[in-house]
C-alpha positions as CSV (number, residue, x, y, z in Angstrom):
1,X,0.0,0.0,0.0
2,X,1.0,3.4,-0.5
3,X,3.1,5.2,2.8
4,X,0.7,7.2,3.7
5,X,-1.9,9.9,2.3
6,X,0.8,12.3,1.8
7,X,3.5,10.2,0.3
8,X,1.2,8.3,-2.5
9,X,4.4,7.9,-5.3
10,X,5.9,5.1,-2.2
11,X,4.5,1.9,-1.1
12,X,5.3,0.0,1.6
13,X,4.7,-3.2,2.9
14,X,1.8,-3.4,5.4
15,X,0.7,-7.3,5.4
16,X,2.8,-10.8,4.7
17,X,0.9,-14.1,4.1
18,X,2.3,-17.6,3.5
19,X,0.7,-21.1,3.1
20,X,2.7,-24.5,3.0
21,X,-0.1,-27.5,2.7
22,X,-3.1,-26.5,4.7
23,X,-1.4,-23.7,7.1
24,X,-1.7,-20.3,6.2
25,X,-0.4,-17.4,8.2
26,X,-0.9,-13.4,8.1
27,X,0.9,-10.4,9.8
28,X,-0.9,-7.7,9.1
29,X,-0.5,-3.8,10.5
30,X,-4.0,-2.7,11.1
31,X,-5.4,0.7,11.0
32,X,-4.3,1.6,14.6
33,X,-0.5,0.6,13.8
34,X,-0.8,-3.0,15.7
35,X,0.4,-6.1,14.6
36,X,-2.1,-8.7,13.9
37,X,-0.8,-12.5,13.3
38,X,-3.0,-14.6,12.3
39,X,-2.9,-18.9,11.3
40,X,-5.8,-20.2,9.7
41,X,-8.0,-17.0,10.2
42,X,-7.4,-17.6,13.9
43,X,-5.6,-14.8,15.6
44,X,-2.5,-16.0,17.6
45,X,-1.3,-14.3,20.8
46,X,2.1,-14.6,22.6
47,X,1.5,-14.4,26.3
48,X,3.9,-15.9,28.4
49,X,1.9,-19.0,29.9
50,X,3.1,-22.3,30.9
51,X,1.9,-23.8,27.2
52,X,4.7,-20.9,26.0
53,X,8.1,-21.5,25.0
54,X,10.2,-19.1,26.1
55,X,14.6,-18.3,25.5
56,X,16.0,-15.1,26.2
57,X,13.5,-12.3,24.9
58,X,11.7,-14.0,22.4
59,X,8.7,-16.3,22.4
60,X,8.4,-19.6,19.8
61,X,4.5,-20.7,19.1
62,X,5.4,-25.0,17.7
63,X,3.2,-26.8,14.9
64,X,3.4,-29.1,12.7
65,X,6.5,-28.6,10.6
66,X,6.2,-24.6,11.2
67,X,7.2,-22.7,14.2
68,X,6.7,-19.2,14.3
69,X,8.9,-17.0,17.0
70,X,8.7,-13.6,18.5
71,X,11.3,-11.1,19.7
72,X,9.6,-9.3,22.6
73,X,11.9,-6.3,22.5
74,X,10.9,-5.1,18.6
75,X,7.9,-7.5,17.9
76,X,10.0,-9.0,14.7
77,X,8.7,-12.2,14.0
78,X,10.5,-15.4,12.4
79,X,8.9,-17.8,10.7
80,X,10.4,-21.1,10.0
81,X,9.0,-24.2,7.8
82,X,10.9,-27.7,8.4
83,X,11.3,-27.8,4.4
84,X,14.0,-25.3,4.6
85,X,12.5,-21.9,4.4
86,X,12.4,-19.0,7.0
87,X,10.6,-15.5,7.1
88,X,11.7,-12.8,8.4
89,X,9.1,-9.7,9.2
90,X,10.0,-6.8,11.1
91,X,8.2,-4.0,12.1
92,X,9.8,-0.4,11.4
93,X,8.0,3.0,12.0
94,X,8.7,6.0,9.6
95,X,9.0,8.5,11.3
96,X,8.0,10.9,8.5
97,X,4.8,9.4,7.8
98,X,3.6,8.4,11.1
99,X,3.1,4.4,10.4
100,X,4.3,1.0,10.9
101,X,5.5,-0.8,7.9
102,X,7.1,-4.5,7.7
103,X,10.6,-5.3,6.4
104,X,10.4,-8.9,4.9
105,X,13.2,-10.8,4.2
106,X,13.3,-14.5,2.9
107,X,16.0,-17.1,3.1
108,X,16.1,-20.3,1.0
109,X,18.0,-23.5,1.5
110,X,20.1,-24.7,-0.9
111,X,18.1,-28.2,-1.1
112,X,15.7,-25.8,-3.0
113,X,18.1,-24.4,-5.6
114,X,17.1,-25.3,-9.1
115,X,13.9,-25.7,-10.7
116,X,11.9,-24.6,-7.5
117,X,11.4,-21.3,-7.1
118,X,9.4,-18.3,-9.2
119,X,8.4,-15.5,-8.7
120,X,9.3,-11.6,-7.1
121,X,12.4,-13.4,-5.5
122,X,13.4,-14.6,-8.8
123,X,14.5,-18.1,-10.0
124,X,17.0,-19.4,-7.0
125,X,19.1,-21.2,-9.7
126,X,22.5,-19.0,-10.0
127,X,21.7,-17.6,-13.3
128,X,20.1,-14.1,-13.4
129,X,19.9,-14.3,-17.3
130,X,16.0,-16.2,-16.1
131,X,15.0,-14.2,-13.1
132,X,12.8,-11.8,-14.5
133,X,9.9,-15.1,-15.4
134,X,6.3,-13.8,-15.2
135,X,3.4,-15.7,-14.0
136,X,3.2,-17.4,-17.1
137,X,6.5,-18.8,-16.8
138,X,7.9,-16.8,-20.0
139,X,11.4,-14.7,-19.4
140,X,10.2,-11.2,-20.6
141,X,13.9,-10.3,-20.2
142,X,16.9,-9.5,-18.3
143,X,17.6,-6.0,-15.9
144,X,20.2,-5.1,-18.3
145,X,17.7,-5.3,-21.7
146,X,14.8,-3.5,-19.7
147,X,14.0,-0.1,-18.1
148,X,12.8,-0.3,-14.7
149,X,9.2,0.9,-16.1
150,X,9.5,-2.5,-18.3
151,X,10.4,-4.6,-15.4
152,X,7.4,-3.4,-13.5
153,X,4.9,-3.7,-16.0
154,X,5.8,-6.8,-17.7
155,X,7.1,-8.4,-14.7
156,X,6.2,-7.0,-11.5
157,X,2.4,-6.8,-12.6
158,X,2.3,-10.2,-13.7
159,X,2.4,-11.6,-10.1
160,X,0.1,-9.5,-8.8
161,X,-2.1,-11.0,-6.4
162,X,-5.3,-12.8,-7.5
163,X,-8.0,-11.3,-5.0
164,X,-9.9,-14.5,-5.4
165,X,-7.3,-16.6,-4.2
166,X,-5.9,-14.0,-1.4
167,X,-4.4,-15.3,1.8
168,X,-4.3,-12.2,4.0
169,X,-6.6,-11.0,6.5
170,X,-9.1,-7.7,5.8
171,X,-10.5,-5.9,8.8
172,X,-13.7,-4.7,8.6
173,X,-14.6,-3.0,5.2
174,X,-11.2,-3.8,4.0
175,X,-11.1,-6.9,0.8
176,X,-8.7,-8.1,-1.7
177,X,-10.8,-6.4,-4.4
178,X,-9.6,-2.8,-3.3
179,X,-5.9,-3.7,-3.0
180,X,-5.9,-5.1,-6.6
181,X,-7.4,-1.8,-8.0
182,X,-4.6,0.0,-6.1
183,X,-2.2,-2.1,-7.7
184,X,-3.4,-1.8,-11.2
185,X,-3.6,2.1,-11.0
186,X,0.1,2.5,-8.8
187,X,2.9,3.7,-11.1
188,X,6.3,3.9,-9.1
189,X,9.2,5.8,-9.5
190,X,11.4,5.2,-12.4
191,X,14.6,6.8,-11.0
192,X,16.4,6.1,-8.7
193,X,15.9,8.9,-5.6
194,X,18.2,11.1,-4.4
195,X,18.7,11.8,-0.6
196,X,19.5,15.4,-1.0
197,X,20.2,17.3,2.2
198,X,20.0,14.1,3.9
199,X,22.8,12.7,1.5
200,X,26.4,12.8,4.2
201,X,24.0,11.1,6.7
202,X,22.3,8.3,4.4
203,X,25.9,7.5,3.4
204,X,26.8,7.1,6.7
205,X,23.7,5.4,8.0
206,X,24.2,3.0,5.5
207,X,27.7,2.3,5.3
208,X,28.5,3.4,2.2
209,X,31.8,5.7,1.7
210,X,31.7,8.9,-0.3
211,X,33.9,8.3,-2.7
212,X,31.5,5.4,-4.1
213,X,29.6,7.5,-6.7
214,X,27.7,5.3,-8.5
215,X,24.9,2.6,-7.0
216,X,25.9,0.0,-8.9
217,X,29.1,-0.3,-6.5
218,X,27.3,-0.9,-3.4
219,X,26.0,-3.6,-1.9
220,X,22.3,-4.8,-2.3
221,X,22.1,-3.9,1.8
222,X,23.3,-0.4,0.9
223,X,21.6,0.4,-2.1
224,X,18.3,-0.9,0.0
225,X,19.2,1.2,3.2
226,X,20.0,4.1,1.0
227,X,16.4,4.1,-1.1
228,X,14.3,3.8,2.1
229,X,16.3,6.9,3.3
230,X,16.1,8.6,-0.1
231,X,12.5,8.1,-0.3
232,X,11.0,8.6,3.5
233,X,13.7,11.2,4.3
234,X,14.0,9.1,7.4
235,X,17.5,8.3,8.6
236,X,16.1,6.0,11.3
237,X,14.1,3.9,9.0
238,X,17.6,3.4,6.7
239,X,19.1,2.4,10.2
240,X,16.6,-0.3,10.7
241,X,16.1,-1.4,7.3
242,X,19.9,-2.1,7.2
243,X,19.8,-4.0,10.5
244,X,17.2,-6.3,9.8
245,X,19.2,-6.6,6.0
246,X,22.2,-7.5,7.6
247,X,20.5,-10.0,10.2
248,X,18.7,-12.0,7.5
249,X,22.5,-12.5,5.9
250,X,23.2,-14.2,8.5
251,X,20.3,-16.3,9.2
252,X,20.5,-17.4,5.4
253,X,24.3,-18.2,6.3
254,X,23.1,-20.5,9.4
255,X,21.2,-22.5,6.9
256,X,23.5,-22.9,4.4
257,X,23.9,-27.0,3.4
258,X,26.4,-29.2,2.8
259,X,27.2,-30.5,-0.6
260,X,23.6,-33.3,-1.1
261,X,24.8,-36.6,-2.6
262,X,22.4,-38.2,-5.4
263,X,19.1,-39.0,-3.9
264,X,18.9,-42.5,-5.9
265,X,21.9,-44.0,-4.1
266,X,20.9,-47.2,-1.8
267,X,22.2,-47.7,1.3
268,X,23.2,-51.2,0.7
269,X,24.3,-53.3,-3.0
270,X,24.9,-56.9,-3.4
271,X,28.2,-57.4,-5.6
272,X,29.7,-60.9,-6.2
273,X,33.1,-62.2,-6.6
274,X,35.5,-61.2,-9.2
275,X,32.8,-58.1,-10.0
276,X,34.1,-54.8,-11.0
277,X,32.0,-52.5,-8.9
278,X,31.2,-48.9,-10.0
279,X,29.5,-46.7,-7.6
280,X,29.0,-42.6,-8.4
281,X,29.0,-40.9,-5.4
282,X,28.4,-37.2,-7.3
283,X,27.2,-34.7,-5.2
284,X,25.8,-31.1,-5.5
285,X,26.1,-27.7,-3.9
286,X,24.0,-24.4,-4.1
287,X,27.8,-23.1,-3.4
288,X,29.9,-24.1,-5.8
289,X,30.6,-26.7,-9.4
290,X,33.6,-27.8,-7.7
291,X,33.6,-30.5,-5.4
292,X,36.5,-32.5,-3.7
293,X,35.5,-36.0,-2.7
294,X,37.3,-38.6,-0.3
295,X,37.1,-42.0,0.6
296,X,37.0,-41.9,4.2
297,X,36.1,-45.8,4.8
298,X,36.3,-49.0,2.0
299,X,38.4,-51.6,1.2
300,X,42.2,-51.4,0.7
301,X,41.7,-52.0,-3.1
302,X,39.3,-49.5,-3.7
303,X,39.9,-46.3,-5.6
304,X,37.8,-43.1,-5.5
305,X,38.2,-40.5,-8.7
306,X,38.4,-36.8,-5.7
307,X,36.8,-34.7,-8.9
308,X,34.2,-37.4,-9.6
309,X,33.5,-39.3,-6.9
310,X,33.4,-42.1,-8.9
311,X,34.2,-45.5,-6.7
312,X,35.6,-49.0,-8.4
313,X,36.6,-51.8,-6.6
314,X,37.1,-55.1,-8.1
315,X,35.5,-58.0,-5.2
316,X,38.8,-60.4,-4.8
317,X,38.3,-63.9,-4.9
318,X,38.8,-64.6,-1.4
319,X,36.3,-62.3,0.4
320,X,34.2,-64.1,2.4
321,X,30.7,-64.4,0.9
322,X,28.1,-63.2,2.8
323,X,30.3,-60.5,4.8
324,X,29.2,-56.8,4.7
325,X,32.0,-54.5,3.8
326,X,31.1,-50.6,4.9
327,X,32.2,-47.6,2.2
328,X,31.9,-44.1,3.1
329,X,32.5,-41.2,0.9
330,X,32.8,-37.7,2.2
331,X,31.8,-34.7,-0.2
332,X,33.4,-31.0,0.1
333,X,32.3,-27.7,-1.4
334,X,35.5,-25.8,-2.0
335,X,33.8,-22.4,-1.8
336,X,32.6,-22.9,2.4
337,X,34.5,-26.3,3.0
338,X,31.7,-27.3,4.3
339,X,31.5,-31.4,4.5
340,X,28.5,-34.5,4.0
341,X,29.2,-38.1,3.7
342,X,27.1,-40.7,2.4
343,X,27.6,-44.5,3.6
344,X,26.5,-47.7,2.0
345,X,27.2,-51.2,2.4
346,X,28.2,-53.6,0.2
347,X,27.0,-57.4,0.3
348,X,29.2,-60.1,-1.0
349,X,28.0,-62.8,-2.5
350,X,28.7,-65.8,-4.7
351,X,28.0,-66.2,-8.2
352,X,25.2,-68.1,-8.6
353,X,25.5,-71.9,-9.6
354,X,23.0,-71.0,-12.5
355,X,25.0,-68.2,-14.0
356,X,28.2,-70.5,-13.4
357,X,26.8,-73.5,-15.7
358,X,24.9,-70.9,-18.3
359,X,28.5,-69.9,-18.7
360,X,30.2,-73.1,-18.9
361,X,27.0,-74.3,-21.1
362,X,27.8,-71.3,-23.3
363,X,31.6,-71.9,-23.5
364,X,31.6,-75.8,-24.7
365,X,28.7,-74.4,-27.1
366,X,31.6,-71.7,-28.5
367,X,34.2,-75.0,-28.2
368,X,31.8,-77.4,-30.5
369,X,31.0,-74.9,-32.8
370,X,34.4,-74.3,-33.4
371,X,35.6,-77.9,-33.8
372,X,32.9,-78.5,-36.4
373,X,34.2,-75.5,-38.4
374,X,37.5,-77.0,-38.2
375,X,36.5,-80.5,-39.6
């Protein structure tokens, strides 16, 4: 929604809403400037009872694969599906205009890097040349072939919310209806603002020395902290727009993953004796193409390929049959170092008596064959 009635060129965030299965959730500033959080049009509370979990200053509500925590100092509020997504929303006043808004900030783990995600966040894949997908799923373009006016209309508009299928929550004579008209009519600014009087302290506020004259040399945090000063003439609103920035870095750092080995590996393979056994133990990371792999377990024969993770081991003739011989394979992005091993077992067993005489059957075949060809 727009700031305020005297700031109608700005928009702000107001309301967030999510739904994962069945559960929904809303945050919502209402009219008076209050926070309303509400699951499954229910409206949750976060009194400290004995039902209440409680660490520090915050308070954590627990569900089913979603927990949803409160700081009680500034009333930001985490949310946090099992899947590997969290939500941050955090309420700021501007000062200015004499209202609550909501920072949102989203971090993705990298189990969902791919084919997964669309959308105003873009496509979490590592190549921007396909973020800018509209609803339909059709890549209008990239930032550097478009104007911001084209990004916004043939983009931005595209995901604009369907007021039939709306998940937030309307106080009284509020509905989805009225905030999609707004959205159709809302043109933005084109250009990027400037924080005039205000500029010594925006650049200060928001880290970003003077002798960095153009945007496109700061960091997304400072280019962000810098617009919401530009635009609100509110230093204290940059402040807390950088803060709650720089906290979601790190949250998205604290759920970073390990390199995740090929889901269609089994845990166990019977091999038999005298087989040449291949194994791929390839492995991928949101992080980085280059992965260093290492045998930390197998037999004394076995070989492991570090830039493949491809395994071979050829089952000598006097293993035991029926013994179970461990092999585990550790996987390493070389970007954060950081580590995941995948362990299977192999089963020895025997050739089968069957596949011994087709064999032999086969080979005095081949041997008659050839002494008739001879006579």
């Amino acid at each position: 929604t727009t700031l305020s009635a005297n700031m109608t060129d700005v928009t702000a965030i107001k309301a967030f809403a999510a739904r994962v299965d069945s559960m929904s959730i809303s945050i919502t500033v209402s009219r008076r400037n209050q926070l309303l959080v509400y699951l499954n049009n229910e409206e949750l509370t976060f009194e400290i009872d004995s039902d209440t979990e409680t660490q520090f200053d915050t308070s954590t509500l627990r569900f089913d694969g979603f927990s949803i925590t409160k700081n009680l100092t500034n009333s930001q509020f985490t949310l946090s599906w099992s899947l590997g997504v969290s939500i941050q929303v955090t309420p700021v006043i501007v000062n200015t205009a004499s209202t609550l808004v909501l920072n949102v900030a989203a971090a993705v783990g990298g189990n969902f890097k791919g084919n997964w995600t669309l959308g105003l966040i873009g496509s979490y894949d590592g190549n921007p040349m396909n973020d800018l997908r509209d609803k339909n799923g059709t890549v209008v373009g990239t930032v550097n072939m478009l104007t911001p006016q084209q990004i916004h209309e043939l983009y931005g508009m595209s995901w604009a919310i369907d007021p039939t299928r709306s998940l937030f929550y309307y106080e009284t004579n509020d509905n989805a209806s009225f905030y999609a008209y707004q959205n159709q009519r809302y043109r933005p600014r084109f250009v990027e603002p400037v924080a005039g009087s205000l500029e010594s302290d925006a650049r200060e506020a928001c880290n970003i020395p003077m002798n960095a004259t153009s945007s496109s040399e700061w960091t997304p945090i400072q280019r962000t902290c810098y617009y919401d000063i530009a635009v609100t003439q509110d230093i204290d609103f940059g402040l807390v727009s950088r803060q709650a920035a720089e906290q979601q870095t790190e949250q998205r750092e604290a759920i970073r993953n390990p390199p995740q080995f090929n889901s269609q590996l089994s845990l166990t393979r019977i091999v038999f004796i005298d087989q040449l056994v291949e194994i791929s133990f390839q492995a991928i990371s949101e992080f980085s193409s280059s992965i260093i792999y290492k045998l930390l377990h197998g037999p004394d024969e076995a070989t492991l390929d570090e830039a493949t993770g491809q395994f071979q081991w050829t089952v000598p003739r006097g293993t035991v049959v029926s013994s179970r011989i461990p092999v585990k394979v550790s996987a390493q992005d070389t970007t954060y170092n950081f580590t995941s091993a995948y362990e299977l077992v192999l089963k020895i067993q025997q050739k089968s008596i069957a596949s011994i005489f087709t064999i032999s059957t086969l080979l005095l075949i081949l041997l008659f064959i050839t002494e008739i060809m001879i006579l």
